[in-house]
N, C-alpha and C positions, 0 to 999 in steps of 0.2 A: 470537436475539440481534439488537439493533437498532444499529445507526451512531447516535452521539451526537454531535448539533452541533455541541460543544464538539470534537471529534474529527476536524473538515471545515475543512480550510485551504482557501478558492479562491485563483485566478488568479495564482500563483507563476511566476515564473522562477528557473530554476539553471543554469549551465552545468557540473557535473559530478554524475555518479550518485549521489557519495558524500553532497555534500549537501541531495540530495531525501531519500535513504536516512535522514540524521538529520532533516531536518524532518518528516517520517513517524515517526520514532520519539519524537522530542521528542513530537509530538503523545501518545504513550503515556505516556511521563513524566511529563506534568503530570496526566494522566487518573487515575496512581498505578497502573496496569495494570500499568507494568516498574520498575524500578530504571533508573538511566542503563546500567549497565553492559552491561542488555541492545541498549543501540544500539549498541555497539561488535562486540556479538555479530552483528548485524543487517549491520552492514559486513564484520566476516568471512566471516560467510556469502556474499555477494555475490562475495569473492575467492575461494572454492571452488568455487562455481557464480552463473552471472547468474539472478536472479529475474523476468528480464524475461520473460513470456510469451506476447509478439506481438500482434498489434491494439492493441499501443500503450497496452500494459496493462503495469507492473509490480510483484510482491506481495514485497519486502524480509522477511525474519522471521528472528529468530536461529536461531545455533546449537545442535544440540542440550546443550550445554555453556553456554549461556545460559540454558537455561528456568528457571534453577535463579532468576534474575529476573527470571519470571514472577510478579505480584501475583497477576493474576485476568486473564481471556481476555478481549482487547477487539481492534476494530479501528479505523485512522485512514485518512483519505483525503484527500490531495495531490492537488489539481487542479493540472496545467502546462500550459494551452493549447498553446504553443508546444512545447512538448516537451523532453526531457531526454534526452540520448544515453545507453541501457546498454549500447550494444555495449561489448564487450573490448580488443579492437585496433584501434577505430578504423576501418578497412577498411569495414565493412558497418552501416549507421546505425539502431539501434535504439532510435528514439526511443516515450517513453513519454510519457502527457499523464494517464494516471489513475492513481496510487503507494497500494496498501492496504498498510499496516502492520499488519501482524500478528503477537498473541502470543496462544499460547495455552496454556492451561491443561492437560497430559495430552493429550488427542487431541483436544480441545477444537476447535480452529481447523482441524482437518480439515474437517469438514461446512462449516465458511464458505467455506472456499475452493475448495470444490469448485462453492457457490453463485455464486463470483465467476466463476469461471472461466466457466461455465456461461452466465450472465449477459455477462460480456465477450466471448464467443466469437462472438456480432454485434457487427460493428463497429460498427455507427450507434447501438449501446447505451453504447458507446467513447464516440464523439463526441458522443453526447445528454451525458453525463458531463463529458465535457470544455467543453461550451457552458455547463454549466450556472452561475447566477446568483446562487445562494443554499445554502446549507445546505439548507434544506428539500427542494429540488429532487433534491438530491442523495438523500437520505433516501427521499422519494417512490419514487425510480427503481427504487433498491435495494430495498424492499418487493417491488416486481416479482419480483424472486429468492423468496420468499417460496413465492409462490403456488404 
């Protein structure tokens, strides 16, 4: 499954989690991948457990009680240079600068995310992410995952 251009927001700021959360999902909604409802699902998930996964990476996705709008498996990608705080309490700053959205289809969005993770688990593959200038760039990278 490939990252669609149409699905690559750059150079955003937000100052809270929630609204990275929906612009990451919006990106699905227009895509037709989810229903809106599923973004709401995506913020709840986030209040049950934080989706952030360190290196400044974090992957939003509903709950299992959303997939039910699920269209078709797709993923979106929120560039925040600056970064977006998921910490919980405040206390310990867990900022994220690269946001995948993800819905998937059945167990669909498993195999991706395990490619992300994989992929984001070097940092400077983070921050190549985060630097980057173009949709394409973005696209390119993530092929890397691929191989």
């Amino acid at each position: 499954m490939e990252l669609k251009k149409e699905l690559i927001q750059l150079n955003n700021t937000y100052t809270t989690k929630k609204e990275a959360i929906r612009a990451a999902g919006q990106l699905l909604v227009q895509d037709g991948a989810v229903d809106a409802e599923y973004v709401e699902g995506m913020i709840e998930r986030e209040g049950i457990v934080s989706t952030y996964m360190g290196n400044f990476v974090a992957i939003p996705h509903g709950t299992d009680e959303s997939k039910k709008h699920v269209n078709h498996t797709a993923i979106s990608f929120v560039q925040v240079p600056k970064g977006v705080n998921f910490s919980d309490d405040g206390k310990e700053e867990k900022l994220a600068m690269a946001i995948f959205g993800i819905a998937g289809v059945g167990d669909d969005h498993l195999d991706l995310l395990s490619k992300i993770a994989v992929y984001c688990s070097d940092v400077a593959n983070v921050v190549r992410l985060g630097d980057a200038k173009t949709a394409e760039e973005v696209i390119d990278m993530l092929k890397e995952v691929e191989a």
